[in-house]
BALUMFI-259318 format. One record per residue: x, y, z of N, C-alpha, C in turn. Coordinates in steps of 0.001 Angstrom, whole numbers, plus 500000, padded with zeros to 6 digits. Last residue first. Layout:
REM residues N
XYZXYZXYZ/...
REM end
This chain:
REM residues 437
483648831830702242484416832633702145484567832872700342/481250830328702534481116831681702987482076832818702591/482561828094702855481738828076701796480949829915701810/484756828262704774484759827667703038483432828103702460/482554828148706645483738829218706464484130828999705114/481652825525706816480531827035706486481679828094706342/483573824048706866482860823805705615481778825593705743/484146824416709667485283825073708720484491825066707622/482297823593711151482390825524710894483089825603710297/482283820641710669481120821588710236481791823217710126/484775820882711904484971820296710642483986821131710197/483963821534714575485121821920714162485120821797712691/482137819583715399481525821012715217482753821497714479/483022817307715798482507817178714679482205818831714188/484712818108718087485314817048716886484702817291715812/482641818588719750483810819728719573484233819509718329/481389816357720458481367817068719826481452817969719229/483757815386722297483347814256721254482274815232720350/484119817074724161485321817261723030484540816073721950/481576816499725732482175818093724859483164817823723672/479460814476726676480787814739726324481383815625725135/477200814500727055478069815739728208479462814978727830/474795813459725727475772812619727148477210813387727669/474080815791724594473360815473725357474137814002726081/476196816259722759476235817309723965475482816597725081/476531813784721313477432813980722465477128815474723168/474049814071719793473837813091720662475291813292721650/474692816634718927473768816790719386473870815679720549/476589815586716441477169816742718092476061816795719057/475075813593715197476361812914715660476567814398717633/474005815543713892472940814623714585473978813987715984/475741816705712246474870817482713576474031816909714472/476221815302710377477463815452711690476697816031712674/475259814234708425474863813468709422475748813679710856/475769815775705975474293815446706369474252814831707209/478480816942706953477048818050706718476119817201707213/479247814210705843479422815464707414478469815915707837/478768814056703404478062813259704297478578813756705317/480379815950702069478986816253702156478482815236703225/482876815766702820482347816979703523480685816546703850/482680812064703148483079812611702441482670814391703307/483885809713705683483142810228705350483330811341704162/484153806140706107484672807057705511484063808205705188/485105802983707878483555804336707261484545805615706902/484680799599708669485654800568707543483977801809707785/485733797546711034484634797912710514485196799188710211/486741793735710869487231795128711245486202796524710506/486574791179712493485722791706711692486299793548711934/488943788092712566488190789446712810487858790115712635/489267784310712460488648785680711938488468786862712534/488841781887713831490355782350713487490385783765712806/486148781707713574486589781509714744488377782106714719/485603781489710952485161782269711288485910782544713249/485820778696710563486971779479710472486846781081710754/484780777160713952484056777541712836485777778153712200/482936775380716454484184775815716059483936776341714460/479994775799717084480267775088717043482157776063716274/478239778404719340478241777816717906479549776750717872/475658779506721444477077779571720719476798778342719634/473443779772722944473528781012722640475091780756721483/472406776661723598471044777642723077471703779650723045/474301775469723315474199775643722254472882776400721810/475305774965726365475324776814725534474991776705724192/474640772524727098473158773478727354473573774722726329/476871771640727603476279771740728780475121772651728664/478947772243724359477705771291725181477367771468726411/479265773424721232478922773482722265478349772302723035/482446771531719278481035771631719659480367772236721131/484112770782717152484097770777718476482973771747718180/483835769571714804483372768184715944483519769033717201/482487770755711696483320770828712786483030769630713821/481386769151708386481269770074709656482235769636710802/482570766461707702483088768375706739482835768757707827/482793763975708070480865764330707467481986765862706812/484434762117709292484681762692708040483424763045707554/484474762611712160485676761911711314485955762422709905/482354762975713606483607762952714289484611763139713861/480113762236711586480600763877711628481770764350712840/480170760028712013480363760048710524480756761524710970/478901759893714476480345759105714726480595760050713210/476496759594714317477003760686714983478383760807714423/475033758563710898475643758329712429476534759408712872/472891758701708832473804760070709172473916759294710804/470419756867708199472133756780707802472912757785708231/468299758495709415468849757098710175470484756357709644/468839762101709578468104760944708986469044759957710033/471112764090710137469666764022709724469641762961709025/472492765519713132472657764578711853471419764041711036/473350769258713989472250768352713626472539766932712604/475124770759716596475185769794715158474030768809714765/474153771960719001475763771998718132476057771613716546/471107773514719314471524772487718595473128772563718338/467733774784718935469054774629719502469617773631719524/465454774193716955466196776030717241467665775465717445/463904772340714756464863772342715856465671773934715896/462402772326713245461570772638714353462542772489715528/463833771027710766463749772447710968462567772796712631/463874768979710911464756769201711658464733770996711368/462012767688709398461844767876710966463016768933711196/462860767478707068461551768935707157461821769217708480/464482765871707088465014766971706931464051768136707295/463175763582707721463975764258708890464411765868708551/460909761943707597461211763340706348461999764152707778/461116760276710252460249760184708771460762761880708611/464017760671711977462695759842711829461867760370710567/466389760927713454466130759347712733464649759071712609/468507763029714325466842763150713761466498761571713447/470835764021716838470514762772715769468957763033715344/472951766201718258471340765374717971471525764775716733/475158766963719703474980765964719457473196766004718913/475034769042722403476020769156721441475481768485720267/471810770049722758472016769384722739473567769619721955/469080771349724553470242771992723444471211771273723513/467279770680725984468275770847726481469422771459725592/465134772520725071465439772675726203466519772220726464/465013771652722214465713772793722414465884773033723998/463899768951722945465163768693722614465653770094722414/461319769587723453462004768797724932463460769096723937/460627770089720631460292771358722126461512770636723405/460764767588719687461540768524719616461521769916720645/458961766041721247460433765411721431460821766858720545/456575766974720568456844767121722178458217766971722093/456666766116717912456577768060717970457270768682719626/456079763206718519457894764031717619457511765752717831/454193763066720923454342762644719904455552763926719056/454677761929723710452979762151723113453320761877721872/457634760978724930456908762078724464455592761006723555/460137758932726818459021758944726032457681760180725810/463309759322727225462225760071727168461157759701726623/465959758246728929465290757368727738464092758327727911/469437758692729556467824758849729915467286758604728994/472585758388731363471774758387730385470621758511731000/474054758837733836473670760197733194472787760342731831/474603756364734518474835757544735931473750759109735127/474536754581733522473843754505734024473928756180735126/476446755805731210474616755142730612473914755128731889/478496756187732264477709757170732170476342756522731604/479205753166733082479150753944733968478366755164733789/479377751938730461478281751647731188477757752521732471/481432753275728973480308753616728804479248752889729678/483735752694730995483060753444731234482074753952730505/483328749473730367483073750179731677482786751445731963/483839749117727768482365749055728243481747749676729931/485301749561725360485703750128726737483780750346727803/484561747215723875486034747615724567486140748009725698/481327745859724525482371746993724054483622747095724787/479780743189725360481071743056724343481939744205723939/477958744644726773478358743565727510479834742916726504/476984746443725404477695746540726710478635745435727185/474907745218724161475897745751723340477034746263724732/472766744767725948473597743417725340474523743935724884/472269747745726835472523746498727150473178745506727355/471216748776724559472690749124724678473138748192726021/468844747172723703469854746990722755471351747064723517/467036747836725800467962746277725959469159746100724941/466761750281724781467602750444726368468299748889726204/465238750054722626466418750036722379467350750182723856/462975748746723865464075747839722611465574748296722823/461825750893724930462392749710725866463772748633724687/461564752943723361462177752976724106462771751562724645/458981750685721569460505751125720929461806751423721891/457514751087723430458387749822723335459523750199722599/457111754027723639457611753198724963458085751523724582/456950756180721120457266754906721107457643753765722537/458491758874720614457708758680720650456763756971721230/461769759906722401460738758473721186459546759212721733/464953760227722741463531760488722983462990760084721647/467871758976724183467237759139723347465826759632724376/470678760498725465469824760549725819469158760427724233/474291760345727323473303759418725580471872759526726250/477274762119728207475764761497728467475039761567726937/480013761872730328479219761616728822477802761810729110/481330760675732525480679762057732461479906762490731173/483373759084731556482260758349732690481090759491732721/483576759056727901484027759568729490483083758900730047/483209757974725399484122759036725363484277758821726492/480825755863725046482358755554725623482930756588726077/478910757845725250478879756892726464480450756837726637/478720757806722472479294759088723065479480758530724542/477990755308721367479003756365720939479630757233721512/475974754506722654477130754399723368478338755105722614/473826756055721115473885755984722396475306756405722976/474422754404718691474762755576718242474470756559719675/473602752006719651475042751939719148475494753355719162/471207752358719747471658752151721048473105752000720624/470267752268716992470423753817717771470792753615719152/470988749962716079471984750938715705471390752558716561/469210747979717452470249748199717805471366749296717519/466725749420716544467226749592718079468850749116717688/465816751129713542466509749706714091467422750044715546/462709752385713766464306752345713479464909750956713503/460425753510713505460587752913712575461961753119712366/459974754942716141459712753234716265459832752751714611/462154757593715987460451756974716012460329755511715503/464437759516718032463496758163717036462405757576717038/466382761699718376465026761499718528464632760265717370/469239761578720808468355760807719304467485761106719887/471925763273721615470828763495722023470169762572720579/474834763372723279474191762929722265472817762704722587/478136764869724856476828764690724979475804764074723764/480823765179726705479918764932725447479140765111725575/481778767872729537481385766268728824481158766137727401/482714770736728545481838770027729475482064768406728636/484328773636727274483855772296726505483851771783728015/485120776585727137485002775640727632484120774642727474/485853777847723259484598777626724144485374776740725475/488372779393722574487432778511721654485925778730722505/490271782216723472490011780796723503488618780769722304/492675784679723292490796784233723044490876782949722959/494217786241726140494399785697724345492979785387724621/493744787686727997495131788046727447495088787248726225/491093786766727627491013788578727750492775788450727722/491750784025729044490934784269728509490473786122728409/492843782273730987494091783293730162493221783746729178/491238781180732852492199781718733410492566782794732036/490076779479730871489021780031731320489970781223731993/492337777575730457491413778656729248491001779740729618/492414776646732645493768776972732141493540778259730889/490096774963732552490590775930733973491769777006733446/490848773170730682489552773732730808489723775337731355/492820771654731747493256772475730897491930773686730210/491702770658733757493078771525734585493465772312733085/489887768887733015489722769891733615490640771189733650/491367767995729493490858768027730750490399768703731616/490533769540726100491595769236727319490552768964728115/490468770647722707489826769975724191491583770107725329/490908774196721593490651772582721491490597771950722678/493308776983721066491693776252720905491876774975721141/493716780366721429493979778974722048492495778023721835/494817783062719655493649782540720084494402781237720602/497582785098719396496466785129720202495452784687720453/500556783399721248499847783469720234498624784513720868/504210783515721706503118784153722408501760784062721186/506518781147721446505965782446720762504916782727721649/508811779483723281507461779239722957506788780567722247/511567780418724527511038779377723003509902779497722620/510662781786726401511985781972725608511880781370724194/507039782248725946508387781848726921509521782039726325/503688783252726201504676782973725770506116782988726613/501439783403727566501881784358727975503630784408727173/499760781288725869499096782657726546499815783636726568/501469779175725915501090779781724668500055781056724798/501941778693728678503281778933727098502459779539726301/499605778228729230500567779549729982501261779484728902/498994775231727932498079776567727936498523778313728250/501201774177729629501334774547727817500364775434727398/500189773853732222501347774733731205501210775017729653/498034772380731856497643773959731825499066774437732091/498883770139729762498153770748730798498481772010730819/502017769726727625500336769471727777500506770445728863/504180768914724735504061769472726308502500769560726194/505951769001722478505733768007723431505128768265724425/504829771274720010504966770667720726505111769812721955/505131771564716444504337770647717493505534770321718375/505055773148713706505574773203715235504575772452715813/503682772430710929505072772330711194505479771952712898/500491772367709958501519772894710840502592772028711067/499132771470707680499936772735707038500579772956708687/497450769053707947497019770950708546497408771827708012/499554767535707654498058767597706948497753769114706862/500789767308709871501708768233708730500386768304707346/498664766704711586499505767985711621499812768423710551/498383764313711010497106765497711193497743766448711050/500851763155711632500306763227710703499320764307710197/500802763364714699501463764344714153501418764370712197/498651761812714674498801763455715313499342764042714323/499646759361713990498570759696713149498559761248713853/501780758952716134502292759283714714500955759759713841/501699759193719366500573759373718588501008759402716942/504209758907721690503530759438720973502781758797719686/505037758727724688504085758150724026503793758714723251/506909759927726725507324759277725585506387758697724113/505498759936728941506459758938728730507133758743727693/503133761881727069503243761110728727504646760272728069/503597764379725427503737763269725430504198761808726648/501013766911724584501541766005725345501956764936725034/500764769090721992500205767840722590501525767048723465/500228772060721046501012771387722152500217770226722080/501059773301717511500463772251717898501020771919719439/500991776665715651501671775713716548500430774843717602/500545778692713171500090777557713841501005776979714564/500590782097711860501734781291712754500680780107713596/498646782982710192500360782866710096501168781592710176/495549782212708904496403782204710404498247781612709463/493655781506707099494614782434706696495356782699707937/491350780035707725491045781548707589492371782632707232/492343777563706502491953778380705945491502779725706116/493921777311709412494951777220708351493834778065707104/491664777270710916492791778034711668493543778396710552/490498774818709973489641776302709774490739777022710363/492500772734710616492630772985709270491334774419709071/493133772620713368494284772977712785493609773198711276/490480771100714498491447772763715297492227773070714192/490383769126712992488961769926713115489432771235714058/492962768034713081492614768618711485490964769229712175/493023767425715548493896768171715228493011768827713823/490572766026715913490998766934717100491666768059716798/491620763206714836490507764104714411490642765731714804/493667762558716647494213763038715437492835763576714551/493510762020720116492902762240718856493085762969717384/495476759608722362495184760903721740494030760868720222/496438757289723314494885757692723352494541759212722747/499243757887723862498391756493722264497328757603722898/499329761847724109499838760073724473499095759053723096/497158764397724699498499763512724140498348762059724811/494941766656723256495458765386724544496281764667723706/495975769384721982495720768666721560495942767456722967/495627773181721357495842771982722256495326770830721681/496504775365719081495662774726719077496301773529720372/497188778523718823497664777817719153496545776601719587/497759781005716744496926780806717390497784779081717871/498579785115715243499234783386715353498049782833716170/496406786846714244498026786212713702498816785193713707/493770786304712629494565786597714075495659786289713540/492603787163709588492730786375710423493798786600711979/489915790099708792491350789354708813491465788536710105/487908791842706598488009790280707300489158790106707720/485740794746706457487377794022706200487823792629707167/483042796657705853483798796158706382484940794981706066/481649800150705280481736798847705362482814797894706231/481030803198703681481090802299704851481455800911704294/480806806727702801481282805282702110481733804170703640/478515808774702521479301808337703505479405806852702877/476198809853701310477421810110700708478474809488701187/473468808937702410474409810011702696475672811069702123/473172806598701444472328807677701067472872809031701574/476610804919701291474979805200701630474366806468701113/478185802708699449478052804245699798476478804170699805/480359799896700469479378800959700002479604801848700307/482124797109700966482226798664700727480987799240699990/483135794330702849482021794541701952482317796308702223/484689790516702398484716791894702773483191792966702121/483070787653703534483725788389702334483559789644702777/484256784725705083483414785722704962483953786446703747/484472781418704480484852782339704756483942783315704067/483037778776704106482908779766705386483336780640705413/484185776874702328482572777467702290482352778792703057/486194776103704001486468777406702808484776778039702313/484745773559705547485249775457705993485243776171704980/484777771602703395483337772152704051484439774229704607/487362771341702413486228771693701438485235772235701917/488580770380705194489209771762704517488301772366703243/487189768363705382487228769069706440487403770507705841/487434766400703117486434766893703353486202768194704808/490633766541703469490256766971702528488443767709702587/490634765002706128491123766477705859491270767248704445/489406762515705274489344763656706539489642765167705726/491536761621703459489961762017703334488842762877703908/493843761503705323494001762683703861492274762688703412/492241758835706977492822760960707671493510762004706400/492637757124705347491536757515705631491951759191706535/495194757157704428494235757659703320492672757418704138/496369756348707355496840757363706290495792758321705152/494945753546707216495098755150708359495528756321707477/496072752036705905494941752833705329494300753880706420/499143752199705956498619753183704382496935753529704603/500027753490709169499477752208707747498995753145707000/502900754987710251501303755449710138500835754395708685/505762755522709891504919754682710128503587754166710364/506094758107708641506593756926707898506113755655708689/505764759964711128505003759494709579504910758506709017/507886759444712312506822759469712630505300758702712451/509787760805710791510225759268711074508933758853711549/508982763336710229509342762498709301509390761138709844/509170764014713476507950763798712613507932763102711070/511916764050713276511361763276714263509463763316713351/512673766001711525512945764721711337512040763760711848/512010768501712857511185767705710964511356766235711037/511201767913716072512273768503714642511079767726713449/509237769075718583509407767893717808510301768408716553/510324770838721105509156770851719997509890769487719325/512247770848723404510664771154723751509166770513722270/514597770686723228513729769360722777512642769558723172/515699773090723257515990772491721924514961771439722004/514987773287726708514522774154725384514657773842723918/514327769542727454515443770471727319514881772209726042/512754767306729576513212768414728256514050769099728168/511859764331730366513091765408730627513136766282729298/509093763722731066509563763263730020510470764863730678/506600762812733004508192762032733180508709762054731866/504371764897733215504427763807732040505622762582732171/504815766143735611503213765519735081503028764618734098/507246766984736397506210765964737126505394765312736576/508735767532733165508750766251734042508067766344734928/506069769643733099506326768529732097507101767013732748/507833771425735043506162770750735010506408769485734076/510377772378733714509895771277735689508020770753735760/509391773228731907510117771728731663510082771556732743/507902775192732105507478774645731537508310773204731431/509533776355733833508518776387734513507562775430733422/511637777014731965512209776482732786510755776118733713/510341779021729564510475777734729555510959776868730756/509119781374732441509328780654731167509239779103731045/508704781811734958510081781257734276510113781161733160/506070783693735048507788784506735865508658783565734826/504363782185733637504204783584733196505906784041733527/504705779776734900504911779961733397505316781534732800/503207780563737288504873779965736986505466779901736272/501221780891736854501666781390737233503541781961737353/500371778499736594500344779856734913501358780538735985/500547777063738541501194776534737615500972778038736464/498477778874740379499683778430740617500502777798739287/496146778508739122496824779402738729497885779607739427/495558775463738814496340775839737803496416777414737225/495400775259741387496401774326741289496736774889739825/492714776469741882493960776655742403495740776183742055/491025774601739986491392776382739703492807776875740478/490933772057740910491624772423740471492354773688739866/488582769973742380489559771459743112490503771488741779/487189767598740770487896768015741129487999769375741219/484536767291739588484467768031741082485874768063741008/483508767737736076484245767052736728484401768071738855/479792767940735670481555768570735239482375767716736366/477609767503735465478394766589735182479712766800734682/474138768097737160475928768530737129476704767534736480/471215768317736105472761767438736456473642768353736087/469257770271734911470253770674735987471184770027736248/468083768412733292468479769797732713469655769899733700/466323766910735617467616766340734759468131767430733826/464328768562736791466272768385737410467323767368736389/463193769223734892463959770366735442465093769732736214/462277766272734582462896766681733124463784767865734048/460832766576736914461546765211736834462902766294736006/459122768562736935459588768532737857460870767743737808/457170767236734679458039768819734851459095768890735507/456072764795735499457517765158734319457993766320734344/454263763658737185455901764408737986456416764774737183/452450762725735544452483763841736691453424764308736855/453609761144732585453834761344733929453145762791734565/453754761641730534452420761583730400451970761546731978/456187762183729340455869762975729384454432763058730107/458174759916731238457936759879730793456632760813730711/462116758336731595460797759543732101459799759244730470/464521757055733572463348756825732182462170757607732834/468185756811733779467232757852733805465693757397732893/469776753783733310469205755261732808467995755616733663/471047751477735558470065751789734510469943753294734316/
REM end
């Protein structure tokens, strides 16, 4: 059973502080294991990338068969059902309409000074998006990494997704040529993270790395992070509903196990106003357990890491819901939209009782990767702004010298660095010499 607290409790301070605190990252040891493997990547190259690949995946490579050909993705394609197909071109139409919203715009003035300032947008050059491989892979994954990467104007895209055994994913590599990327390829874990960090004979060297992975590819980020830029380390799922007893239990215990299924490490926390309501919907996910696919391991995190909150009343359930800052919140209650302004922290807000989590996995426009273990009370959700760098323009004319260079020598005499106002004094005595002479 879940976690069930409740605000009216004595103990709730105390209770709520250690449920904030669960740990629910994975315990495996693995930092060691994958700077030994970068390691390896960094000295052999590709040859450190195909002795890994066969242990970890049993697929024999060869440098020519590291990446997938046109063909092989042509043949790919061609089998992907028509309505898979036109449901992922819907995707990635509403995906690629919401970003372009996003891009920034350059900006040039002239201040009161005379001094012409501003600033210039450009995208990284190349970047390299990870993707989990095999059937169980996610072709969402790709077009929510690969299509803000493609509109901020990125060169060079290349796709690693793993292919355990051989197993590949045709809706991926669909996503892909969706995206606008071409190179995909075969290779995973925190090699393929080193390939594309420190680059190899074949593999280009990029400079951002984005998208999920396992621990070992988590670890792999966190490692090559200041030689290229990653995304965020990404923690479990997470889904947070606030509902008020004018819902229907079974669809917010549906919208629960949504995230339940993802991992054993997931976690589905509603808060209500409402203790029967609470109780409805705990029996909802329940009975609904008892027929889901993969019911084991959403039953495993429902019981290991879900929690059912009952609050005084919706002002308590939002205060409680910036504490934890939630990847995932759901609003499902009267004039959600007003509510959801009393929400600070947050990966992604879905507003109202028709906005299911699931709808912004697939095809809502906004991004799916998402802060979660709490950082959404300082970061932000994947963005094209994320494939972006802000380069900052100033230009000065004599006269804006004059009016703002002495301020400039003053503040470097007084931190005792000489030549930093040597720089400006130099320019100033030539303008009084010019103008003297």
């Amino acid at each position: 059973m879940p976690l069930f607290l409740d605000t009216s409790s004595p103990n709730f301070d105390a209770e709520f502080d250690n449920f904030l605190h669960l740990k629910r990252d994975t315990d495996v040891q693995v930092d060691a294991v994958v700077a030994d493997i970068l390691a390896d990547v960094q000295t052999r190259g590709d040859a450190a990338v195909i002795d890994l690949t066969a242990k970890f995946d049993g697929m024999d490579l060869t440098p020519e068969t590291l990446a997938f050909t046109k063909a092989e993705i042509d043949a790919a394609i061609e089998t992907v059902p028509a309505a898979e197909r036109a449901a992922l071109e819907l995707a990635a139409d509403r995906i690629r309409a919401y970003h372009e919203k996003q891009l920034p715009e350059d900006a040039w003035w002239q201040d009161d000074s005379g001094a012409q300032l501003g600033w210039r947008w450009s995208a990284v050059e190349a970047a390299g998006l990870y993707v989990p491989g095999g059937l169980a892979s996610y072709p969402s994954s790709v077009l929510m990494n690969a299509i803000p990467a493609s509109v901020a104007g990125v060169e060079n895209l290349v796709i690693c997704a793993p292919t355990p055994k051989g197993a590949v994913n045709p809706l991926v590599l669909l996503a892909a040529r969706l995206s606008g990327v071409e190179t995909v390829y075969r290779i995973g874990g925190a090699q393929a993270v080193g390939a594309m960090a420190y680059g190899t004979q074949t593999i280009g060297k990029v400079d951002k790395i984005t998208g999920p992975g396992n621990a070992f590819v988590a670890a792999a980020k966190r490692r090559v992070f200041g030689t290229v830029g990653i995304d965020m380390i990404a923690g479990p799922s997470e889904i947070l509903v606030i509902a008020d007893k004018d819902n229907n239990p079974d669809w917010i215990a549906m919208d629960l196990l949504s995230q339940a299924e993802h991992d054993e490490s997931a976690q589905s926390i509603l808060i209500t106003d409402n203790a029967d309501f609470a109780r409805a919907v705990a029996a909802s996910v329940e009975k609904a357990l008892e027929t889901l696919e993969r019911r084991e391991i959403a039953a495993k995190s429902w019981a290991d890491y879900g929690a059912v909150i009952v609050t005084s009343d919706l002002d308590q359930a939002a205060k409680l819901s910036d504490r934890i800052a939630p990847e995932h919140l759901e609003l499902c209650v009267a004039d959600a939209a007003d509510y959801s302004r009393k929400i600070r922290h947050a990966g992604a807000i879905f507003i109202g009782a028709w906005t299911p989590e699931a709808i912004g996995d697939y095809v809502g426009g906004p991004n799916h990767v998402l802060p979660t273990s709490r950082s959404a009370r300082f970061s932000s959700g994947l963005s094209v702004l994320d494939f972006m760098k802000r380069t900052t323009l100033a230009q000065m004319t004599p006269a804006a010298l004059r009016a703002i260079g002495p301020a400039a020598e003053t503040l470097a005499i007084s931190e005792s660095l000489q030549a930093h106002g040597l720089s400006v004094r130099a320019r100033l005595d030539q303008m009084n010499e010019d103008d003297n002479g």
